[in-house]
Structure formats: structure tokens, C-alpha cells
LOFISE-449539 format. One record per residue (C-alpha): x, y, z; residue in three letters. Coordinates in pm, whole numbers, padded with zeros to 5 digits. Example, Ala and Ser with C-alpha at 12.3 -4.5 7.8 and 13.67 -1.06 7.14 Angstrom:
2
xx  yy  zz  rest
01230  -00450  00780  ALA
01367  -00106  00714  SER
This chain:
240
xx  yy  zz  rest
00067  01772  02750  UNK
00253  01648  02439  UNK
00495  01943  02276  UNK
00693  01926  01926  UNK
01077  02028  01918  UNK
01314  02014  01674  UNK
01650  01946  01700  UNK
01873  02046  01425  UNK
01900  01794  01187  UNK
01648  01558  01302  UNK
01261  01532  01237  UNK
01023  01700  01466  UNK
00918  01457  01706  UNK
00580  01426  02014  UNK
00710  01408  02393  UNK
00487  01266  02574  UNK
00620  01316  02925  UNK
00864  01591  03050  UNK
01195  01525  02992  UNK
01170  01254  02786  UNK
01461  01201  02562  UNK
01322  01220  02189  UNK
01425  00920  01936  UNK
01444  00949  01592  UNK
01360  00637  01371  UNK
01646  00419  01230  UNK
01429  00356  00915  UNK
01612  00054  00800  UNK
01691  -00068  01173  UNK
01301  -00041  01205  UNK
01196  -00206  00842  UNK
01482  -00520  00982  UNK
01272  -00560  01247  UNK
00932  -00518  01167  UNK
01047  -00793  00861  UNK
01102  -01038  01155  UNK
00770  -00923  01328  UNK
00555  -00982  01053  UNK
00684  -01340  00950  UNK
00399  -01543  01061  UNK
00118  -01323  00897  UNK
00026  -01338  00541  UNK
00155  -01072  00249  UNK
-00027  -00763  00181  UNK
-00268  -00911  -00108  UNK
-00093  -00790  -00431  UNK
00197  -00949  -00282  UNK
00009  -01209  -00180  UNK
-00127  -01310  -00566  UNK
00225  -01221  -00712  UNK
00433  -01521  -00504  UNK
00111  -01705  -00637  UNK
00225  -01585  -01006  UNK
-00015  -01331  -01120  UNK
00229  -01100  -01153  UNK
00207  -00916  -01502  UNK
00144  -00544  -01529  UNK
-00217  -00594  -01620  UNK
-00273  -00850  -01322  UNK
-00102  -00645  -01081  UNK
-00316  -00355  -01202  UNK
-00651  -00523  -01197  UNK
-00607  -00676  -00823  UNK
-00489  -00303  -00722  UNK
-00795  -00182  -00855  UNK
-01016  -00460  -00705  UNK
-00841  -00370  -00395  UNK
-00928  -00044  -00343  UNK
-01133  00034  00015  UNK
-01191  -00371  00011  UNK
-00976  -00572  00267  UNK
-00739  -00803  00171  UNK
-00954  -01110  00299  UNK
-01158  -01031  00019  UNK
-00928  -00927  -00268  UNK
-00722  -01233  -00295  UNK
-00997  -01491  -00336  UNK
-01172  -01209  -00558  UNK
-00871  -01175  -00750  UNK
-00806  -01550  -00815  UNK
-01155  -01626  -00881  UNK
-01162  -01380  -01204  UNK
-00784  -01472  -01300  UNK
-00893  -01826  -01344  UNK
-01153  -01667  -01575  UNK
-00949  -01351  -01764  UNK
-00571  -01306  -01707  UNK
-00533  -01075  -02009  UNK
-00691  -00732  -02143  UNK
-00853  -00956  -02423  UNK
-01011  -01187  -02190  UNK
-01185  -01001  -01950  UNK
-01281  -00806  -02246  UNK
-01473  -01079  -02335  UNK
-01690  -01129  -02042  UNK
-02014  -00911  -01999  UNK
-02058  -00721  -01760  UNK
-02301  -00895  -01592  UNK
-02039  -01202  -01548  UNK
-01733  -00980  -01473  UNK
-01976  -00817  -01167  UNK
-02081  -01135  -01063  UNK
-01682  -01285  -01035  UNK
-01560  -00929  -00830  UNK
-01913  -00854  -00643  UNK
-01795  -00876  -00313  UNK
-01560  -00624  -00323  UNK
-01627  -00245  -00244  UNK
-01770  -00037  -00519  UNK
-01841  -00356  -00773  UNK
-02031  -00197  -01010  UNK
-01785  00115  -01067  UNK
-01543  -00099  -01085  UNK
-01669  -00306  -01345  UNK
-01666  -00019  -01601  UNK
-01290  00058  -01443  UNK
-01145  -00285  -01572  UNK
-01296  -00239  -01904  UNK
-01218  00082  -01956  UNK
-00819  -00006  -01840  UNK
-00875  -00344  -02068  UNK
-00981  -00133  -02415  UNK
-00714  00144  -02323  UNK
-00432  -00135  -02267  UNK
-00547  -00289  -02616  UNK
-00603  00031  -02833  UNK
-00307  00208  -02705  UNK
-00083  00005  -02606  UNK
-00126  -00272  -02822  UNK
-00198  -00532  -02520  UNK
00087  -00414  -02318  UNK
00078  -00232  -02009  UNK
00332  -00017  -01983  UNK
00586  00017  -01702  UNK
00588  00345  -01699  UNK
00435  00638  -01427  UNK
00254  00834  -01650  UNK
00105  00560  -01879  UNK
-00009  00398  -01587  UNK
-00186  00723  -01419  UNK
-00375  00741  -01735  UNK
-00594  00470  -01686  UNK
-00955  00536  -01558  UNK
-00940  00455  -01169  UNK
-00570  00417  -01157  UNK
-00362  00676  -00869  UNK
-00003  00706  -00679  UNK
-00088  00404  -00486  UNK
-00141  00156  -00755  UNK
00036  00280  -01044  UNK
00335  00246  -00820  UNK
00286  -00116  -00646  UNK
00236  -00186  -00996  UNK
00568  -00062  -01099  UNK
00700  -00212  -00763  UNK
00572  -00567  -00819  UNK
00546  -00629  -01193  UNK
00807  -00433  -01345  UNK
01097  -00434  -01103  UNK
01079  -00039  -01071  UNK
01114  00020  -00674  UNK
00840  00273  -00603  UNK
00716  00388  -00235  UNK
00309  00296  -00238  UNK
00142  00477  00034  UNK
-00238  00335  00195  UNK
-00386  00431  00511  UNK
-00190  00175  00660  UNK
00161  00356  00533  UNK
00020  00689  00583  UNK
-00124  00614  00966  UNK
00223  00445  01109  UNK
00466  00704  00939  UNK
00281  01001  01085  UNK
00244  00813  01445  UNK
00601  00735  01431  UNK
00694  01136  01365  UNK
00890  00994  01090  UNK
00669  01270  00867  UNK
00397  01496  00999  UNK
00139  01510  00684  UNK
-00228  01510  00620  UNK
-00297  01301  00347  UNK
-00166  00988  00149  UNK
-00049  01212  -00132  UNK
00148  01429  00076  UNK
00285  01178  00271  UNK
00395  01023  -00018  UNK
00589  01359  -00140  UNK
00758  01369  00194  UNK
00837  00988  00191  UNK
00999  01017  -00144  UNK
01198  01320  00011  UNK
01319  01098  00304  UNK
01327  00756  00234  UNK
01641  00649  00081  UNK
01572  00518  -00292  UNK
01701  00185  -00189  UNK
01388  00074  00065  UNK
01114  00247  -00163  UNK
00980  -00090  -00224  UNK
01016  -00232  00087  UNK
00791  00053  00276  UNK
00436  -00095  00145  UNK
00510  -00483  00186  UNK
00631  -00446  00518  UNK
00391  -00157  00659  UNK
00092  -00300  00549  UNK
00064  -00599  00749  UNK
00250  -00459  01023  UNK
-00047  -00187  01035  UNK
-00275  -00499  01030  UNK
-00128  -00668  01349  UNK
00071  -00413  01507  UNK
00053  -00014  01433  UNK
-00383  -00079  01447  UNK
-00605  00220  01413  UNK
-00704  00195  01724  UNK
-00543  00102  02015  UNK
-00261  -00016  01873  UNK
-00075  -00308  02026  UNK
00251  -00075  02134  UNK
00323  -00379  02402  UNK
00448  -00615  02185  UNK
00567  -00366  01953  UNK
00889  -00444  01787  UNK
01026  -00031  01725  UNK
00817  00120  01991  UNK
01147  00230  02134  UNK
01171  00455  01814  UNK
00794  00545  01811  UNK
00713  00912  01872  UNK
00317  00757  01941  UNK
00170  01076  01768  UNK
-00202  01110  01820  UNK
-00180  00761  02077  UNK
-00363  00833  02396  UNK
-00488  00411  02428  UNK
-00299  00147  02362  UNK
-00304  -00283  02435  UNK
């Protein structure tokens, strides 16, 4: 049977086994390490198509958006293919509809998000004279645009360390007992509350592909593991 305790002071962890000694998480002993882990795999994809240079506000913006429920595999080429086409507000203003749905089709939700980009692209243009702003609020106002991507945009393309939280960020923190919430949003609120300010914009980069190859969904690979001597395994009952 798994219980919850808390000890004073600490976050309230899942024993799995009588008298099991709980660990807390080290956050930045566990971020050093999962850094090392992740080495050999490729960048979450807006980090990804920023070392490749499309790293402006609006770029960063558009590729969040074309990420949304689409996996990375698909993103980046997505993302490059209508970048070679429309890097700015005014160019991708400039293509129809029908062409900008035929450069982004294979990602999820194409269509809707064909009238997203152009809706961001006329608002970036009419009221803010071409300029996306680096700013939370400005960039919450755009059609499409939540937490998540307003702040890898501040993150990536305007230097503004922000914690962005996906079901990969939201899945590991919870398993770890590092938070116990319900939802992206909320785990967000807690992470902000716990997560010194100086590895905000480290959380996203480095949980992302370690929930890829490590912290899976399902039946997550806790052998090779690099913090599962910090892991409270919340919710794990099979793992490789």
C-alpha cells in the first residue's frame, strides 16, 4: 500500500514499501544529472530550431504554436519548411491560406492553426508595429497563445527565464513528489512557488527530452534512471 507523510519542512512524498526512508529531490543535483543523461538525444524542438537560428519572438512563437499536441519529429521539419518560406509577420501574411496549410499540414489541428498564425501575424503588425513583444501579457493576448508558449517564448527569444510546463514537465514533477497537482496550470503555480528563479529556464529544456527517453508515460525506464534514487515513483506500479 503506498501512504503520504510529511515531514516538517519537506514535500509530501509516496512510500512504497514499509519503512522506507523517504527522499526529497535535490532539484539542481537532479537537473546536473539529468543534463548529462540527456546528452546524446536531440533538444526539445523550439530548442531545437533556435541553435538552428530561428530564434526571434515571432519564430519562437509560431513553432510553439505549430507545436502544440504535434510531436517534435514533426514540428521541426514543419517549422523549417515554412521559415524557408515566411520568417516574419509580413511574410506569412502574404501566403494564402491554402499555401500556409499546405507548408504546416502535418501537424495536429492544421486548419485551426492556420487562422492562429494569421490572426498572431495581423495582431503583431497592427499593434505592435511588427514587433513581438517580450512581454507576459502581450504575448497571452494572441489568439492560441497560453502559459506554455508565451513563456518558452520569453525563455528562448527574449532572454527572460520563465518555467514552461507540458505534459512532459507536468508528468515527471508529480511522479517525482516534487509537487502533487492536477493540471499543467497548477503545476506551473506550484513550480513557480518552488523552483528557485535561477533554474526556471532550465526545467523545460531538460524535462522534456528526459520525459521522452527516461520519465515515459508508461513504464518508464526507472532502471537506467539517472535520479531514481530521489524519485518518489508516484502513480508507478510497471516499470523497464
Amino acid at each position: 500500500m503506498v501512504k503520504r507523510i510529511q515531514y516538517k519542512g519537506l514535500l509530501s512524498c509516496s512510500l512504497h514499501d514499509a519503512g522506507e526512508v523517504m527522499t526529497e529531490i535535490d532539484l539542481t543535483r537532479a537537473l546536473e544529472r539529468i543534463r548529462e543523461a540527456i546528452r546524446p538525444y536531440p533538444p526539445a524542438a523550439l530548442f531545437a530550431l533556435a541553435e538552428e537560428g530561428y530564434r526571434s519572438p515571432f519564430e519562437v512563437l509560431v513553432a510553439c504554436v505549430l507545436s502544440i499536441r504535434t510531436r517534435d519529429e514533426t514540428t521541426v521539419p514543419v517549422a523549417r519548411r515554412l521559415f524557408a518560406e515566411a520568417r516574419t509577420p509580413e511574410a506569412l501574411l502574404q501566403l494564402a491560406p491554402s499555401r500556409l496549410l499546405e507548408l504546416i499540414r502535418p501537424v495536429t489541428f492544421a486548419e485551426q492553426k492556420v487562422e492562429t498564425l494569421h490572426a498572431i501575424a495581423h495582431d503583431v503588425l497592427t499593434r505592435y508595429h511588427g514587433h513581438v513583444p517580450c512581454t507576459d501579457e502581450a504575448l497571452r493576448g494572441f489568439r492560441g497563445v497560453g502559459p506554455k508558449c508565451a513563456n518558452l517564448t520569453l525563455t528562448i527569444a527574449c532572454g527572460i527565464p520563465r518555467i514552461a510546463v507540458d505534459v512532459h514537465v507536468h508528468r515527471i514533477v508529480n511522479r517525482w513528489g516534487y509537487v502533487q497537482t492536477r493540471t499543467p496550470e497548477e503545476t506551473l503555480q506550484a513550480l513557480e512557488v518552488r523552483v528557485p528563479r535561477a533554474l526556471w529556464g532550465e526545467i523545460n529544456p531538460l524535462l522534456v527530452p528526459f520525459g521522452k527517453h527516461y520519465c515515459t508515460p508508461t513504464r518508464p525506464w526507472c532502471s537506467r534512471c539517472p535520479v531514481v534514487d530521489m524519485c518518489a515513483r508516484v502513480g508507478v506500479s510497471v516499470s523497464r
